[in-house]
C-alpha positions as CSV (number, residue, x, y, z in Angstrom):
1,X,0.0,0.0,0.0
2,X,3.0,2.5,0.7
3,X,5.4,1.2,-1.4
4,X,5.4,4.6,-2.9
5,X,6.3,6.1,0.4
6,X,9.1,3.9,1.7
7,X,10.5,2.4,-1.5
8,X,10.7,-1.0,-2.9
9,X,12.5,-3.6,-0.2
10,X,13.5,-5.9,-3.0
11,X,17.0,-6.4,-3.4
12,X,18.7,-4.9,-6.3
13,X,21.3,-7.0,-8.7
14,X,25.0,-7.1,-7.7
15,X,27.1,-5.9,-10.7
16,X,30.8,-7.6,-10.8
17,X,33.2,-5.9,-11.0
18,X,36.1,-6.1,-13.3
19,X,39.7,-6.1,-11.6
20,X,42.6,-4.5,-13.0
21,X,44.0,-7.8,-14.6
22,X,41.0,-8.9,-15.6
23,X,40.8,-5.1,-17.4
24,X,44.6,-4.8,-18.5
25,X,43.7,-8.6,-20.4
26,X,40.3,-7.8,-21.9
27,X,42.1,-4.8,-23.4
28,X,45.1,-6.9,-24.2
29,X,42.6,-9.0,-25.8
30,X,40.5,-6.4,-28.1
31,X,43.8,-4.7,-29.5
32,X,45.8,-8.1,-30.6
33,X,42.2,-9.0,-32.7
34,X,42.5,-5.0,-33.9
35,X,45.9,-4.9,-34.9
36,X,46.2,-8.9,-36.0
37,X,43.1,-7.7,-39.0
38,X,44.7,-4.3,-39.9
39,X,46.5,-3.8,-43.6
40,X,49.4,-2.6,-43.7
41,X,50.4,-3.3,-40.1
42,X,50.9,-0.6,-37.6
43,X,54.4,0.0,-35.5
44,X,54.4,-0.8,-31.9
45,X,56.4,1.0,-29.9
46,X,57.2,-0.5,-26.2
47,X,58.6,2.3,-23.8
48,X,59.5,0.0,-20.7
49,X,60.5,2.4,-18.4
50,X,57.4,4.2,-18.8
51,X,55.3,1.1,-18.8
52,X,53.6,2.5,-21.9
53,X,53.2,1.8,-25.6
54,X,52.3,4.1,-29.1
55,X,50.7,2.9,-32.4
56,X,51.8,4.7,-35.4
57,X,48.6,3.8,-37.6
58,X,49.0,4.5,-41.6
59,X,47.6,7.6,-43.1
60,X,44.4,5.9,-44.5
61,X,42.8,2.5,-42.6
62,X,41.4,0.6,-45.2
63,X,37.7,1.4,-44.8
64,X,38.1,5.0,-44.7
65,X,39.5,4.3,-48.1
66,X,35.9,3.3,-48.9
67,X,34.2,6.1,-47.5
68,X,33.3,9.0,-49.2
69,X,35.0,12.4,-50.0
70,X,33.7,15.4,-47.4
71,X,31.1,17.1,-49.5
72,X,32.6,20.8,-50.5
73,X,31.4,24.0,-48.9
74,X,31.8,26.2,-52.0
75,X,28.7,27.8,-53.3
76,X,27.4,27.5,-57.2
77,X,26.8,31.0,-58.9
């Protein structure tokens, strides 16, 4: 009758969360399946002491080669 008043009392789903590892390996994961599909390959660089990394991606990924051209601004007179 005043469930409006004081709220429902049923029990709301845990969520899991995700731990670092299980984060650093999902991402780990996603990028190998990325990188292993690109044409032409991209450079890895490993900067150890930093504990980071860069990817030097080409100038054009494959399916923006397939997209089309940005449509022009200029005005017809």
């Amino acid at each position: 009758m005043f469930k409006f008043l004081f709220g429902n009392k049923a029990t709301a789903p845990q969520i899991a969360r995700e731990t670092q590892r299980q984060t650093v390996e999902r991402a780990q994961k996603e990028l190998n399946e990325i990188l292993a599909a690109l044409t032409p390959k991209a450079r890895i660089t490993i900067y150890p002491e930093e504990g980071t990394l860069t990817i030097d991606l080409p100038e054009q990924m494959p399916d923006e080669a397939k997209a089309l051209p940005a449509p022009t601004t200029e005005t017809v007179n």
